[in-house]
N, C-alpha and C positions, 0 to 999 in steps of 0.2 A: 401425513399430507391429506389438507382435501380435495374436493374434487374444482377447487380453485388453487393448488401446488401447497406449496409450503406454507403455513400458519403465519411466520415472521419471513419476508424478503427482504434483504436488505442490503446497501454497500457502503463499504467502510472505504474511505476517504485518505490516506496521509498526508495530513498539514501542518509535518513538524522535519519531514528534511530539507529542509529549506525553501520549498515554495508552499506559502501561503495563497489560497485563493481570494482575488479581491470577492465582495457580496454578489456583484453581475455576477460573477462566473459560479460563485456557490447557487444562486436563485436558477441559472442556466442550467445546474446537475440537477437540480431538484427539478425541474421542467423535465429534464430527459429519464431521472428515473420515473417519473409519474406517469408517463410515455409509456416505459418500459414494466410499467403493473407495480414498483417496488413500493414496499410502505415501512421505512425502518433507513434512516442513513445516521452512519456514527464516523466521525470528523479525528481518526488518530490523532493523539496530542500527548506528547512527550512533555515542551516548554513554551508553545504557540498557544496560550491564552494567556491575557494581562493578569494574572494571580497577584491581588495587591497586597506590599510588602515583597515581593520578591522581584520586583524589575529589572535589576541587575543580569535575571536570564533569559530574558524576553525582552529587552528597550531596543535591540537589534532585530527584532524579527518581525515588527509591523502584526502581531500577534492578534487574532480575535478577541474581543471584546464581548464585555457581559452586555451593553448595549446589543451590538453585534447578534449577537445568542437569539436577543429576543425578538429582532426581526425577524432572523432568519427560523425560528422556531414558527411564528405568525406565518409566516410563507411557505412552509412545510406544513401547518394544519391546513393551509387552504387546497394543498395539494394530496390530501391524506396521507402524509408522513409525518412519524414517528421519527424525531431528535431525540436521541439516546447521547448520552456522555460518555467518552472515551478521554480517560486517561493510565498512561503508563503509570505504576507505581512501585515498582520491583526493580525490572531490568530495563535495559533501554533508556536508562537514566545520565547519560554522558552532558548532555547539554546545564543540567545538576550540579554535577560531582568534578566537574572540571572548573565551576567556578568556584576559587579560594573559598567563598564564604561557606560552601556545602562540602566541600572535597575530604572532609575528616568523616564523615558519615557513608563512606565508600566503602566494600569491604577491601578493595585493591587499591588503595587513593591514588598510587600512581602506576594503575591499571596493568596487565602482565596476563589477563584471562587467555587461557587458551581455547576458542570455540571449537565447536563437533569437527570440521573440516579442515582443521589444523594451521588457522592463523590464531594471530596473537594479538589480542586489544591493545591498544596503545594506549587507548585512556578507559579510565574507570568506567563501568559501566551498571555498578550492582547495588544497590543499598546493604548497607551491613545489618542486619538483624539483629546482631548481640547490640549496636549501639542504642539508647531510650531517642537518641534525637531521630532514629531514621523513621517512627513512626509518627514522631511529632510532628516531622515536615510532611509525611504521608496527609495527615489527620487536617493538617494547614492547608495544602492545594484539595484535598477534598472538601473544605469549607467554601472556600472560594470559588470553588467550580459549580457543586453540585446544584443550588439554590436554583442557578439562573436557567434549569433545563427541569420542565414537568414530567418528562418520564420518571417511572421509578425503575428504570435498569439503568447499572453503568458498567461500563467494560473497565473493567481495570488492570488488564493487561498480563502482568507476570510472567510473560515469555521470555526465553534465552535467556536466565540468570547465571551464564555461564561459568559465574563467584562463586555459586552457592553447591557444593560436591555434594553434602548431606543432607538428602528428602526430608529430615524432620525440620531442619532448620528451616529450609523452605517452607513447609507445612504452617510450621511455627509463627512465623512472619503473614502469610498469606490469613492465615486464619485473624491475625491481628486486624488486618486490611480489612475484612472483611465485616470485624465486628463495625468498623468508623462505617463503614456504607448502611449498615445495618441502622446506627445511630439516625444515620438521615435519612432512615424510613426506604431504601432502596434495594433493589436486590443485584446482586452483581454477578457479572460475567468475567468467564479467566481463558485463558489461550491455554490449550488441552497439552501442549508439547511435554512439560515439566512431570505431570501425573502420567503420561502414556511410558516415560521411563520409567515411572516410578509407581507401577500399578496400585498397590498395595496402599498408595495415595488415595487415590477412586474413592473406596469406602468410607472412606474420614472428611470430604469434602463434607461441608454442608448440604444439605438437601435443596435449599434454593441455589444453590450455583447454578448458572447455564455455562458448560463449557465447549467453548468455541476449538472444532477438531479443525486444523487447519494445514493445507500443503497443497503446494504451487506449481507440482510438475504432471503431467498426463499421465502418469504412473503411481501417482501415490496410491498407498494401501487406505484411500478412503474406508474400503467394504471392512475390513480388519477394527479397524481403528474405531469406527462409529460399533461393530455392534460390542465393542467394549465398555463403550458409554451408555449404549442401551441397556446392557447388562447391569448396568450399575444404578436403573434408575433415576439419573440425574438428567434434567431436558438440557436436551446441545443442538448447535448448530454445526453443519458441514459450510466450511470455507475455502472456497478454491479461488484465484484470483484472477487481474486479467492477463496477464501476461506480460504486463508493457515495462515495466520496472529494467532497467539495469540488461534491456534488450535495444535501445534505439530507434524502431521503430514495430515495434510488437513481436510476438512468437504467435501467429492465429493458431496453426493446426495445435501448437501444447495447449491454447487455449483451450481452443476445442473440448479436447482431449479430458483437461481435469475439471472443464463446469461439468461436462458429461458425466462422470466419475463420481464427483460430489451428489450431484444431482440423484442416480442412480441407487448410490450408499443410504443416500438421506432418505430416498422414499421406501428400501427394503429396510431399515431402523428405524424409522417412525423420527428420525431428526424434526424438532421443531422449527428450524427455522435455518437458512440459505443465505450465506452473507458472502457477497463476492467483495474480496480486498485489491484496492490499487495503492501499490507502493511506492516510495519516490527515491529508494536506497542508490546511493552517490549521485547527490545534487540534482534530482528529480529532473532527469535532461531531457527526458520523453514529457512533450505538453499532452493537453486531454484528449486530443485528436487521438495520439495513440493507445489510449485505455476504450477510446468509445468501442470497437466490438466488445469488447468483455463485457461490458456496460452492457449493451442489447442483448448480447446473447445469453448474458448470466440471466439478466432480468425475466426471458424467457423459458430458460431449463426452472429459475424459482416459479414459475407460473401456472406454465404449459407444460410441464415436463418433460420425457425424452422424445416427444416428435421435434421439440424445439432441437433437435441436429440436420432436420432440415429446411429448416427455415430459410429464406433468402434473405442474407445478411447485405450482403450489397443495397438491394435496395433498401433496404431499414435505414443503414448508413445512409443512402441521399437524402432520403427524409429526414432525417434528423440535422445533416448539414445544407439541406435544401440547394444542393446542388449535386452534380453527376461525378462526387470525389469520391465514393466507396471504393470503385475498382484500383485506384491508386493505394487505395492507404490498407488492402489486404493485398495488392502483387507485393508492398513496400516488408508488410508483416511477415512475409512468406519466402522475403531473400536468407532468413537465418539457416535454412535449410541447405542451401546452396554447399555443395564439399560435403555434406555430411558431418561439418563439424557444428554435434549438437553438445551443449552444457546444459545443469543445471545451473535454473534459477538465473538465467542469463543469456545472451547470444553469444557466440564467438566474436563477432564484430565490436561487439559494448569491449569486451576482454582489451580487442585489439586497443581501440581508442581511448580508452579509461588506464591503458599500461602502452604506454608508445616507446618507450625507452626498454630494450632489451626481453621483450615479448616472447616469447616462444608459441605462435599461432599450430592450431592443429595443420597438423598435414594436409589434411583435406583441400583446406583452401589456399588453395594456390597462385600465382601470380595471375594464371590468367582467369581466373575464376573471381578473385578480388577485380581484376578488369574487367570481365562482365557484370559481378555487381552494381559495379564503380559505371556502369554504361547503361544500364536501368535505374538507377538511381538518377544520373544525369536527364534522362530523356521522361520521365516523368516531372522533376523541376521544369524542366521544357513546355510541358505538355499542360501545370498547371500556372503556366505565367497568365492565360488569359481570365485566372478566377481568382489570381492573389492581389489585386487592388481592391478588391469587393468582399470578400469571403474568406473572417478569420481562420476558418477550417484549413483552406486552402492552403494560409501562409503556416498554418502549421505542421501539414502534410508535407511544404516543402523544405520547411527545417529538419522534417526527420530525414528527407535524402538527403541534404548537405551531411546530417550526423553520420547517415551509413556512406557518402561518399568521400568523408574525411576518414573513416575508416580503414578505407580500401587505399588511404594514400596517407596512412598515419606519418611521415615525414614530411609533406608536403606546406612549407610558412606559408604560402600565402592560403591554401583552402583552413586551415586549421586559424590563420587569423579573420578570414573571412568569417567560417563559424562563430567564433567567439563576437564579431559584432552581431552576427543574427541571433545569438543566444538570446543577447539583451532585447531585442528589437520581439522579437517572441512571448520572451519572458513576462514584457510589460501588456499583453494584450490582453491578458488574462489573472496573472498574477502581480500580490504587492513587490516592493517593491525590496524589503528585510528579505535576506534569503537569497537576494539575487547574488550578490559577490561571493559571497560562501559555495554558490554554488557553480560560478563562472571560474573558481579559480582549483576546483576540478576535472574541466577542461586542460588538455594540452597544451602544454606552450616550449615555446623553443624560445 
């Protein structure tokens, strides 16, 4: 670190589970990270760019354009950021491999992976490495992608290959991936998960790799994890996220918790660089409202470093929504806590709402405790009727209480089809328009 934070700040974006950001609202993040000090944003992308020749898995998703790129690359220099290329290449490949024309190039074609926490892929999710096509297609969307972006780093992903049981074969493939990036003069970045099982990985990487150490709960063994990658010589970054993913209306305090953590790990390992991730895993229901503290406060532990835990985040949050909605959208972040029923990687309430049919909720949260929820969430919709004619913030703050108050009343047809039309009404404020039904039909319904 110097004595301006981390070398590289950056925030990585997910614009491949279903919601694509229209350019307002991408030019909008770049505003608020140049705000927020960052100089580095990379745009997750699984099958949400137009790769031509492969339309077939993108003509449904309203996908970014190489056009697209160059604006927004233009408007990221004027703001001093740094458009880096993200794309999956490994795992993470479903949108791929499920369509007939890729699906022989799968190592599971009709999928069966059992992941770390003991569910079971339904569909493919891995490239097969013994097959010669799984590199050709690799070698194809990194033609098409890379051209239209002047950095010379690209993230290529390789997390959760949960196909792949044997490190060398992993090895074997990644190292393939790496020579194509190499080819186009780039140097690449990998998601550190796969080599931390597999230490004995570390030494054999490449010397340019940067590997991205990455985990999401206020607890992760950041300190652990980075001085392994120290040890090893290789530049990484610490990635902690913002919380909002697959929670309804945020988790602040876990946020807290792991920018803190990352932050802390990176500046006693000498991590080059700080990348806070927003994810959008089952139907990205949470809009940007609820990633924005992550958003500020990462931008400031990358900066400022750990006085950034006292910062006043509220008011940051009016500034940047220019108006007086901070206190609403961290009381909103801070009901997950309520019963003491805490998950990973999730709130109890997302659980509840995301599985309404035969649930089994912690104990903790109890009927009348879902009613208190259920009566804060109310009385702030309340409270912001006078700022959601005017102020997208607003109407998006008040879509995450209907989310936590459909929750708190997972049976309930009419609040759960009320939701479902505010989804849409949401959805379109900010994002295209590909992505929406795939991800509305995630949503409950009776």
């Amino acid at each position: 670190m110097s004595a301006a934070g981390f070398e590289t700040r950056a925030f990585m974006l997910d614009v491949s589970r279903d919601r694509v950001p229209t350019m307002r609202t991408l030019r909008l993040i770049v505003d608020i990270l140049a705000r927020s000090r960052y100089n580095q944003l990379q745009l997750y992308t699984e099958h949400a760019f137009a790769y031509e020749g492969h339309e077939s898995v993108w003509e449904e998703a309203d996908p970014i354009t190489p056009a697209e790129i160059a604006k927004l690359q233009a408007y990221c220099e004027f703001q001093g950021i740094e458009l880096v290329a993200n794309q999956n290449t490994f795992g993470h490949m479903e949108r791929w491999l499920t369509n007939p024309r890729y699906n022989s190039l799968a190592k599971f074609p009709k999928g069966g992976a059992i992941t770390p926490w003991g569910a079971i892929k339904e569909y493919p999710t891995t490239l097969d490495p013994a097959n010669p096509g799984s590199i050709g297609l690799v070698e194809d969307i990194l033609s098409k992608l890379l051209p239209n972006f002047k950095s010379n780093l690209v993230n290529i992903g390789c997390d959760e290959t949960f196909e792949i049981s044997d490190p060398e074969e992993y090895l074997g493939f990644l190292l393939k991936i790496v020579d194509a990036v190499h080819r186009h003069g780039k140097r690449p970045m990998i998601w550190g998960d796969i080599v931390l099982k597999h230490p004995d990985l570390v030494p054999r990487l490449p010397k340019d790799v940067i590997v991205l150490d990455w985990g999401y709960e206020g607890y992760h063994p950041f300190m652990k994890e980075a001085e392994t990658f120290a040890k090893s010589g290789l530049d990484f970054y610490v990635v902690p996220g913002t919380s909002s993913w697959r929670s309804l209306a945020g988790r602040i305090e876990n946020m807290r918790e792991n920018l803190a953590a990352a932050e802390a790990a990176g500046r006693v390992h000498g991590a080059k660089g700080y990348m806070v991730a927003d994810w959008g895993d089952h139907g990205h229901w949470q809009p940007l409202a609820a990633s924005l503290p992550g958003i500020i406060l990462g931008g400031s532990f990358a900066f400022s470093g750990p006085k950034s835990a006292n910062m006043d985040l509220e008011r940051e949050l009016n500034a940047v929504m220019d108006a007086p909605l901070g206190g609403y959208l961290m009381k909103l972040g801070t009901l997950y806590l309520r019963g003491g029923a805490i998950r990973a990687n999730a709130s109890e309430l997302f659980n509840i709402l995301a599985n309404p049919i035969g649930y089994s909720r912690h104990p903790g949260l109890t009927d009348s405790i879902l009613d208190e929820i259920s009566g804060i969430a109310s009385g702030i919709k309340v409270a912001l009727e006078r700022w959601t004619d005017r102020n997208d913030w607003a109407k998006e703050i008040s879509y995450m209480a209907s989310l936590v108050d459909c929750a708190c009343h997972r049976r309930d047809e009419g609040r759960l089809r009320a939701l479902r039309d505010e989804h849409g009404r949401i959805w379109r404020l900010r994002s295209r328009e590909g992505g929406r039904v795939d991800s509305l039909m995630k949503l409950p319904r009776f």
